[in-house]
C-alpha positions as CSV (number, residue, x, y, z in Angstrom):
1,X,-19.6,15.4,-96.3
2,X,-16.0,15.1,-96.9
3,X,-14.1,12.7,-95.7
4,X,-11.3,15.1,-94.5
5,X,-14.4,16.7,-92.4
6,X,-14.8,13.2,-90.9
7,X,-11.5,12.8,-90.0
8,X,-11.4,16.3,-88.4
9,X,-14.4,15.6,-86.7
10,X,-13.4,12.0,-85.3
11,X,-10.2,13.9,-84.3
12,X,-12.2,16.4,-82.1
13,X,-13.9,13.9,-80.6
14,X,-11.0,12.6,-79.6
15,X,-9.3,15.1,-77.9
16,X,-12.8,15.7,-76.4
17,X,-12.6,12.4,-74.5
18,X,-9.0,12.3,-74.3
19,X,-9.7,15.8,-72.1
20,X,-12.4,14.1,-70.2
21,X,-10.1,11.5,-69.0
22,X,-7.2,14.1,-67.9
23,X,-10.0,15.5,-66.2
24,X,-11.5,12.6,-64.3
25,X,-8.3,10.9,-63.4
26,X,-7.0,14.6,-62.2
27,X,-10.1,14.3,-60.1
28,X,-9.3,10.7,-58.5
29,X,-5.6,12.0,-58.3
30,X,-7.0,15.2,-56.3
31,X,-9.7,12.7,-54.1
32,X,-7.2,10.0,-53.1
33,X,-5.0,13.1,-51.7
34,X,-8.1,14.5,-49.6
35,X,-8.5,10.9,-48.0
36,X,-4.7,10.5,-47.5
37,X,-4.7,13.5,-46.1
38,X,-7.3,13.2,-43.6
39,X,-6.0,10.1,-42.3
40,X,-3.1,11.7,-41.8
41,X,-4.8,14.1,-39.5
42,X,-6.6,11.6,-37.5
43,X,-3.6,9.4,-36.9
44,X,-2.0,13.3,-36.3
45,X,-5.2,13.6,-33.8
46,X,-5.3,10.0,-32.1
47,X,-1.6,10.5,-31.4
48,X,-1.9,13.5,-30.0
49,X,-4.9,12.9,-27.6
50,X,-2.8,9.6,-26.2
51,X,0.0,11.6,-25.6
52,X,-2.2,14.1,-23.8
53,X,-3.5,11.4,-21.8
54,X,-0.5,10.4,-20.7
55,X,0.9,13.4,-20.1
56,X,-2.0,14.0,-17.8
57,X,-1.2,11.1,-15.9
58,X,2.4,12.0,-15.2
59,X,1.4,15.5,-14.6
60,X,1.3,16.4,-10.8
61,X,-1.7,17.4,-9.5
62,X,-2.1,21.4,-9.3
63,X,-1.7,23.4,-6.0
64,X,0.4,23.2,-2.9
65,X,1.4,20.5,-0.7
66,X,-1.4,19.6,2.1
67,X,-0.6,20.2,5.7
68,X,-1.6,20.6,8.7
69,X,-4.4,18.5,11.4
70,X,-8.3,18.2,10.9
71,X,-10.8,20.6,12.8
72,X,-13.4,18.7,15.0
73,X,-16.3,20.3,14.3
74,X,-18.3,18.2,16.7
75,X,-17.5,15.0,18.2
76,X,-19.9,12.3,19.8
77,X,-19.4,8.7,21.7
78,X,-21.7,6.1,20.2
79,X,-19.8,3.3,22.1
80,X,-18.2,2.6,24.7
81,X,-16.2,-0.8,25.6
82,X,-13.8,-2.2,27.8
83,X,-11.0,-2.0,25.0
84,X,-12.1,0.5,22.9
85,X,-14.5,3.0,22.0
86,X,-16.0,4.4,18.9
87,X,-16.3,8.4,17.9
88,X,-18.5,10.0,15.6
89,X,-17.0,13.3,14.4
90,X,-17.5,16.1,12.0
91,X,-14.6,16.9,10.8
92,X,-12.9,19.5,8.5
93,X,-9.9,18.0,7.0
94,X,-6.7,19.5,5.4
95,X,-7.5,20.5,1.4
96,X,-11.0,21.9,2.5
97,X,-13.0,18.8,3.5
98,X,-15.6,18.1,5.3
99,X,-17.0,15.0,6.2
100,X,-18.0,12.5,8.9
101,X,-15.7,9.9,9.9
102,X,-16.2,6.9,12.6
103,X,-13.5,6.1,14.5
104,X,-12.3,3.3,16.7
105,X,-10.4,4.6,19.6
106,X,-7.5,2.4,21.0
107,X,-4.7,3.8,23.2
108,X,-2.2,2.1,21.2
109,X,-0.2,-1.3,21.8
110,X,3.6,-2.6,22.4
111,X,4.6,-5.1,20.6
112,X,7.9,-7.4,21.7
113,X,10.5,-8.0,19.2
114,X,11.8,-10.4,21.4
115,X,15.5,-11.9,19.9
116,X,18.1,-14.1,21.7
117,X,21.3,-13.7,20.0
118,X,23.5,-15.8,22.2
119,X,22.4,-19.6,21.4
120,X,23.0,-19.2,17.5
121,X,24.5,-15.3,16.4
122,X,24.2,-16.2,13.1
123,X,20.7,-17.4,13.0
124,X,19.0,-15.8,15.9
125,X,16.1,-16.9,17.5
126,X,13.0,-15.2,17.5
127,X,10.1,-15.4,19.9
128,X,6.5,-16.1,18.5
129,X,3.8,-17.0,20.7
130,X,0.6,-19.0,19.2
131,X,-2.9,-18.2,20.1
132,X,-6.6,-18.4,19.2
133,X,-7.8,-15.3,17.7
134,X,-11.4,-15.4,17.7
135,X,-11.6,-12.4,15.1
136,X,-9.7,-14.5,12.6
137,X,-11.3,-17.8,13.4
138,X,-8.1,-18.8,13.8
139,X,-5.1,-19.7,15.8
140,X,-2.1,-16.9,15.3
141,X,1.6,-17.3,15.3
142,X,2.7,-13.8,16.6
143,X,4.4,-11.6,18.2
144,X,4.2,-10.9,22.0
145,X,1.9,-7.9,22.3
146,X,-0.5,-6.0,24.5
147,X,-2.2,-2.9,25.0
148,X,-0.4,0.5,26.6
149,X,-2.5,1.6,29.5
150,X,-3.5,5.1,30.3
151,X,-0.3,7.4,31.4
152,X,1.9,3.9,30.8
153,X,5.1,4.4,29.1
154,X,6.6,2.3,25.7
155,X,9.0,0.6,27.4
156,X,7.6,-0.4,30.9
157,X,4.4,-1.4,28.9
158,X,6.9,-3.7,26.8
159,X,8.3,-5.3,29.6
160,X,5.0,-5.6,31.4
161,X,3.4,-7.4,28.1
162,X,6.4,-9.4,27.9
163,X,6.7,-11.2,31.4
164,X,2.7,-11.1,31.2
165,X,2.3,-13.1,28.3
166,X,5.5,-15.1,28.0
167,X,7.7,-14.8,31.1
168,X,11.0,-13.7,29.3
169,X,13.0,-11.0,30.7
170,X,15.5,-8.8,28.3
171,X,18.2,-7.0,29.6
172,X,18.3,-4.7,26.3
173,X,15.6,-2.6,25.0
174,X,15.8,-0.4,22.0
175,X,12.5,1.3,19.9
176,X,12.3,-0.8,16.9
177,X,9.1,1.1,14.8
178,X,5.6,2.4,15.0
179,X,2.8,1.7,12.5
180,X,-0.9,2.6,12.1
181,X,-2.9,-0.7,12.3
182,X,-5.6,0.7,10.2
183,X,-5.6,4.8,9.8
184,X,-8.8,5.1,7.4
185,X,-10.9,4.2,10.8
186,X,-8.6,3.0,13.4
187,X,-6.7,5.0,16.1
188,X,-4.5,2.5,17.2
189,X,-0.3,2.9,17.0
190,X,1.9,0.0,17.2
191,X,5.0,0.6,18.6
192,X,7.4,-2.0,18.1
193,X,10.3,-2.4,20.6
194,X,13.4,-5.5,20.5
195,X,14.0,-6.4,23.5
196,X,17.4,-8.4,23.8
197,X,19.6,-10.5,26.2
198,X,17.1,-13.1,27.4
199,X,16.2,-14.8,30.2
200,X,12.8,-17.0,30.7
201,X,11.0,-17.0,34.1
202,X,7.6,-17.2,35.1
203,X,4.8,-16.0,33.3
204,X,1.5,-14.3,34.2
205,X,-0.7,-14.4,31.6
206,X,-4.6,-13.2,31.7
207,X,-8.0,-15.4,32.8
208,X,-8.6,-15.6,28.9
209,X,-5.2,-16.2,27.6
210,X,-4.2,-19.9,26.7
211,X,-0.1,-19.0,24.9
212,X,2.5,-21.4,23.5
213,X,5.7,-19.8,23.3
214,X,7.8,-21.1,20.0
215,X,11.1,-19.7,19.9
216,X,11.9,-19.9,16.0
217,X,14.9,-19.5,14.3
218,X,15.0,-16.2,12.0
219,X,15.4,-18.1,8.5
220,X,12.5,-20.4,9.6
221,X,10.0,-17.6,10.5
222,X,11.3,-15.7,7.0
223,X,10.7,-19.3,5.2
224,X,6.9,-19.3,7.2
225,X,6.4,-15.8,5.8
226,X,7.8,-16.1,2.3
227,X,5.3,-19.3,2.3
228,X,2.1,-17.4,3.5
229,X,2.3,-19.0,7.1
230,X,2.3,-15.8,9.1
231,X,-0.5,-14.0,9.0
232,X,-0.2,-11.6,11.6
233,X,0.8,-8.3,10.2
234,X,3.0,-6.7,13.5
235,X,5.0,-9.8,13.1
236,X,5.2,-9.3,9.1
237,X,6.8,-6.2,9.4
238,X,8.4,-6.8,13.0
239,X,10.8,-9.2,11.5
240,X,10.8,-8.5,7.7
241,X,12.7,-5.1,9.1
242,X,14.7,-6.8,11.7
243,X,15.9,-8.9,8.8
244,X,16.0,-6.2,6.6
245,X,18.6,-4.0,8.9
246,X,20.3,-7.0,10.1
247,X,21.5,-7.9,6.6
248,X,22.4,-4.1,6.2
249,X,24.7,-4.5,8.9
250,X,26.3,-7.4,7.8
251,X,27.1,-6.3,4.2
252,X,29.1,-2.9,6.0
């Protein structure tokens, strides 16, 4: 064979391999862009489906606003106490639901605000009384407070509760809030009323009642709260919203 054959043939052989290599690395080229690619979509994919989840979160649930009172279906005593009792009733509740619910009946209490003003305006005084609680297992510092009864008005049950359990008298009497004590299976309203313009006289307090009365300056019972020494929650928000709207008043 010739050697100019040789070369020829070397030469093909070559360009055979040089074309294989075009090839193959146009392959890697092509494969590396398929993988970049699909990461691109998942990252594409895992940003979307957060953003989704968080715009479900912010979204507001669908349909109208609920209104309106339950339906008793059917209603039964299953006790019956000197304070209380408790109701088992069917119910059929606002947003189509039905279910059971046992419920502690209470008429509802007052609860005295009582504050003198006139020994320190700048630092009023605020009546607590402290008592054993056997439910806590512990002794209280609270607010005056007492049960309404039957057909008994807020404010004659206020002053009532308040000679009863403390002797004071006030001269002023304004509606200071109501609460729920415990609406998921509790009846009871606490209506909170100040009662101002003080005077002490005798008290009258119940066969089971033992009271000390502990007329506290308001920064001292905010420094007892703000410590996690009142743990009585009509006094909590009692005076947290007496000092709330007192300071409003002062900064006008």
């Amino acid at each position: 064979m010739h050697s100019g054959s040789l070369r020829c043939e070397h030469f093909d052989e070559r360009r055979k391999n040089s074309s294989y290599t075009v090839v193959f690395m146009a392959t890697q080229k092509k494969n590396a862009a398929k993988k970049t690619a699909v990461k691109s979509t998942v990252k594409k994919s895992t940003a979307t489906a957060k953003t989704s989840k968080v715009a479900a979160v912010k979204k507001p649930l669908p349909g109208k606003a609920l209104r309106g009172k339950a339906k008793v279906l059917n209603s039964q005593t299953v006790y019956q106490g000197k304070v209380f009792w408790v109701t088992r009733d069917e119910v059929k509740e606002p947003g189509e639901v039905h279910a059971t619910r046992d419920v502690i009946r209470h008429n509802g209490s007052v609860v005295i605000l009582a504050v003198d003003t006139k020994t320190n305006p700048k630092d009023p005084g605020i009546l607590l009384i402290r008592q054993y609680r056997h439910a806590a297992e512990s002794f209280l510092l609270e607010l005056p407070a007492g049960r309404i009864e039957k057909g008994e008005k807020l404010i004659p049950a206020g002053k009532r509760e308040l000679i009863e359990e403390t002797g004071y008298r006030a001269k002023k009497w304004s509606i200071h809030t109501k609460y729920w004590a415990s609406p998921g299976f509790l009846s009871e309203a606490m209506h909170i009323l100040l009662a101002e313009d003080l005077t002490l006289g005798a008290a009258a307090p119940e066969d089971d009642e033992r009271i000390e009365l502990h007329m506290t300056p308001l920064s001292e019972v905010l420094r007892m709260i703000h410590e996690g020494k009142i743990h009585d929650g009509k006094t909590l928000i009692g005076v947290l919203l007496y000092a709330s709207l007192r300071n409003t008043k002062t900064r006008r």
